[in-house]
N, C-alpha and C positions, 0 to 999 in steps of 0.2 A: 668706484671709478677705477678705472683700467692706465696703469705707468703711463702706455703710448698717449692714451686721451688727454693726459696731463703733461704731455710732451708736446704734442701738437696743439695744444691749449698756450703753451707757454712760446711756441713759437710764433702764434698769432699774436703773441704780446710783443714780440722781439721785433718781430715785423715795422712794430711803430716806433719802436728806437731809432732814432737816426745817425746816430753814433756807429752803429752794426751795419756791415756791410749784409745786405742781401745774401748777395751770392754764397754767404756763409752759413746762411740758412737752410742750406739743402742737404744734409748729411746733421743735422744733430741727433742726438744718440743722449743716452744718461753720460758718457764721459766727456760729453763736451766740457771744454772750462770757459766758463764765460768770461774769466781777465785773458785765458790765455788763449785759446782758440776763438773767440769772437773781438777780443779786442776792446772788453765793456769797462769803461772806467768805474770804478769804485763809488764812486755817489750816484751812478744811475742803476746799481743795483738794488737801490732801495727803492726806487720808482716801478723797478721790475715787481718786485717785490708787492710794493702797493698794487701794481697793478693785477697780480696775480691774487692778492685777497679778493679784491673784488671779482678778476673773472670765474672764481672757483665757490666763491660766499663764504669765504674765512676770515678768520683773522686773527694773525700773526702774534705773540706777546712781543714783549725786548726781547728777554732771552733768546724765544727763536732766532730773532733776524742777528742777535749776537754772535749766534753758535754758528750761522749757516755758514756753510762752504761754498767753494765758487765753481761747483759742476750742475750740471744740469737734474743729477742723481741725489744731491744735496736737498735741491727743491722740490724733486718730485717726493722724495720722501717727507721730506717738512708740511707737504699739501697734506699727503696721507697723514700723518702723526695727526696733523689739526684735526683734518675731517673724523678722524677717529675718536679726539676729544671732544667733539661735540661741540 
């Protein structure tokens, strides 16, 4: 699976946040920050989170969602790691 596919994957997910403004969906990139460029509270990044296991068919341990960071580039890498673990 391909960064951008996993970018535009996660923005289909962003999309259902309502917290997120739209309009802030059309320029993300891996540096996007999602506390600081989208404005995502802190507890709905685990719902991001959840929702990205699901649309990708992973799943996440503690640790991961421990460790993650809060860019775009954080997650697309933690997709990959997963999917690499099998």
């Amino acid at each position: 699976m391909e960064r951008q596919e996993i970018i535009d994957g996660l923005v289909e997910i962003l999309k259902t946040v309502r917290t997120i403004d739209p309009e802030r969906l059309k320029n993300v990139t891996e540096e996007t920050d999602f506390r600081g460029d989208l404005n995502t509270p802190s507890t709905e990044l685990i719902n991001i989170a959840a929702k990205a296991e699901h649309k990708f068919g992973i799943e996440f341990e503690d640790d991961d969602i421990d460790d993650l960071g809060s860019t775009v580039k954080d997650i697309v890498d933690l997709i990959l790691k997963v999917k690499a673990r099998g």
